[in-house]
C-alpha positions, 0 to 999 in steps of 0.5 A, a space after each residue: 286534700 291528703 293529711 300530713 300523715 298519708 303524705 308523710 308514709 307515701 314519702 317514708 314508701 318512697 325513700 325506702 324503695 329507693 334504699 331497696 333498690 340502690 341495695 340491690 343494684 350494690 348486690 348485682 354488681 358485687 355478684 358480676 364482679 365476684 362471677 368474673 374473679 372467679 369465672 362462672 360463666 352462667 347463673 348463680 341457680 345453675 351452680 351446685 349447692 357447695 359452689 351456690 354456699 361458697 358464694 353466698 358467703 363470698 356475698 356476706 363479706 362485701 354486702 348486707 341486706 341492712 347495710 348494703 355495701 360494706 368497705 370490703 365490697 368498695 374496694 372490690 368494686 373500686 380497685 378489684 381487691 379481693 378480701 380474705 377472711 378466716 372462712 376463706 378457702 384455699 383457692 380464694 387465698 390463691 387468686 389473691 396470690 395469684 393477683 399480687 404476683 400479676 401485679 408485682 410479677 418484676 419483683 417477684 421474678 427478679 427475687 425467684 431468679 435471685 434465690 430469694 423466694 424465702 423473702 416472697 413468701 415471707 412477704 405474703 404470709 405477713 400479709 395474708 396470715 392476719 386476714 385469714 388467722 392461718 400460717 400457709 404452708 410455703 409449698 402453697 404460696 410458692 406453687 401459686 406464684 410459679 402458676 402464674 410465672 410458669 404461664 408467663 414464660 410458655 407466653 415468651 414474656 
C-alpha cells in the first residue's frame, strides 16, 4: 500500500506535466501563427541570429514559461491581432498597418480618393502611438496604406 505522501507527489507530478505540457502546446501554436504573419517558411533554428532574437521577442509579448499564454497572445490566437509594443520594429508596425488597411480597405480608399488621407493617418497614429510610445512619420504610415491599395488596384479590384 502506498502512503498519502507518495500518492500526494505522483498526483503533484501529474498535474505539473499536464501544466507543462499545455504551456508548450500554447508556445507552438503562438510560434505557427507568428511564422505565418510573418512568412518564414522553415524552422525557427534555421533563421539567422537577428531574425532568431526578433522572434524570441515577439514570443515574449504573447508567452510565458510561467504563465503561459498572456492575453495578448489570446487575441493572437482567437482574432489574428498583432500587439505592438515599444520594442516593436518598423516592419512589425507596418503589417499591423497593413492589416487594418486590408480590413477597412472601403474606408480608406474612399478618404485617399477624397483628399483625406490626414484623417487616416490621423487615425492610425492615435492607435498605434500609445502601443509603441513613438509618433510615426506620416510619410511611413501613408506608404504603407498605398502598399496595400497600390496591390489592390494592379489586381483590378
Amino acid at each position: 500500500m502506498r502512503s498519502y505522501t507518495q500518492v500526494y507527489n505522483q498526483s503533484k507530478k501529474e498535474i505539473l506535466d499536464r501544466k507543462k505540457n499545455m504551456f508548450e502546446q500554447q508556445k507552438v501554436a503562438i510560434i505557427n501563427v507568428l511564422k505565418e504573419e510573418y512568412m518564414i517558411t522553415g524552422k525557427m533554428s534555421d533563421l539567422p541570429q537577428d531574425e532568431k532574437v526578433k522572434m524570441a521577442k515577439r514570443l515574449s509579448e504573447y508567452w510565458s514559461p510561467k504563465t503561459g499564454i498572456n492575453s495578448n497572445g489570446v487575441r493572437l490566437l482567437n482574432e489574428n491581432i498583432i500587439t505592438l509594443s515599444p520594442s516593436s520594429t518598423a516592419s512589425d508596425i507596418q503589417l499591423f498597418i497593413q492589416k487594418r488597411t486590408k480590413k477597412n480597405l472601403n474606408a480608406i480608399v474612399e478618404c485617399f480618393r477624397a483628399g483625406k488621407q490626414k484623417i487616416v493617418v490621423e487615425e492610425f497614429r492615435k492607435e498605434i502611438g500609445p502601443m509603441i510610445g513613438k509618433n510615426l512619420k506620416e510619410s511611413f504610415i501613408i506608404d504603407s496604406v498605398w502598399s496595400i491599395i497600390g496591390n489592390r488596384i494592379k489586381q483590378g479590384i
